[in-house]
N, C-alpha and C positions, 0 to 999 in steps of 0.2 A: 226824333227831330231835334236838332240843334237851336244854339238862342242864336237869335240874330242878333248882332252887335250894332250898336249906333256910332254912323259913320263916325262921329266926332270924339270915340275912346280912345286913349290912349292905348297904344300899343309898340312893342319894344322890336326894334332893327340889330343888326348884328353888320359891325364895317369892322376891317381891320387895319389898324392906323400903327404905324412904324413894326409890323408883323406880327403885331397882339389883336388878336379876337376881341372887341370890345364890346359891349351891350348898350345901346343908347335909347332911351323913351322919343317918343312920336308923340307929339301933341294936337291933333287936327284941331282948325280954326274952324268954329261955330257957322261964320258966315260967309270966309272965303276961302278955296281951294289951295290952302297955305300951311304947312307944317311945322311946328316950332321943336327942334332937337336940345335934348335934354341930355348931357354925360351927369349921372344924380340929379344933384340940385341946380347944379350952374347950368343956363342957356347957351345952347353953342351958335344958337342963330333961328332965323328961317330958311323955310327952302320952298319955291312954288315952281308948278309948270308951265311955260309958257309957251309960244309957236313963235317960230321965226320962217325961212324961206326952205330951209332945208328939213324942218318940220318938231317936233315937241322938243324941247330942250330945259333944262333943269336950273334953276335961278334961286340966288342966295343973298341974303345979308344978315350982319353982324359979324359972331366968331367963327361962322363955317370957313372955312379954309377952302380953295377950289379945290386942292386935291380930294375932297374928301365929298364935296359936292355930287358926282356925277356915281359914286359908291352911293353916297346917303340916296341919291333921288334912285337909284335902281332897287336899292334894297326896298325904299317905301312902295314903289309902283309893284313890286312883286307881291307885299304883304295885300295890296289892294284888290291885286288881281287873283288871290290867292285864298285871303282872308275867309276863317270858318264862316258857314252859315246856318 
């Protein structure tokens, strides 16, 4: 049987930005369904999901860049949906 991880570990995403494979940390927030992305040390931003009319959509501030928003938020929903148990 596997460990169960606690929602709130980090864990590492994979987007590829101007055609290089990059490796970025995943920070979950303690108390709200918020991601903070990590390239090393420097902060690239947040990233949370929200709902609009047309239905769950991926929402960002700071250095996230939109191009790279709707990568970052599919790569984390897959580790989610995905993630060992």
């Amino acid at each position: 049987m596997g460990k169960i991880e606690e929602e709130w570990e980090p864990f590492e995403i994979q987007v590829t930005i101007e055609g290089e494979t990059k490796s970025l940390l995943v920070v979950p927030d303690r108390e709200d369904p918020k991601y903070e992305i990590f390239d090393e040390y420097t902060s690239l931003g947040t990233i949370w999901q929200d709902t609009d009319k047309t239905g769950k959509i991926w929402c960002g501030e700071g250095l996230v860049v939109n191009e790279l928003l709707t990568q970052l938020g599919t790569q984390v929903e897959d580790y989610l949906n995905n993630k060992p148990v």
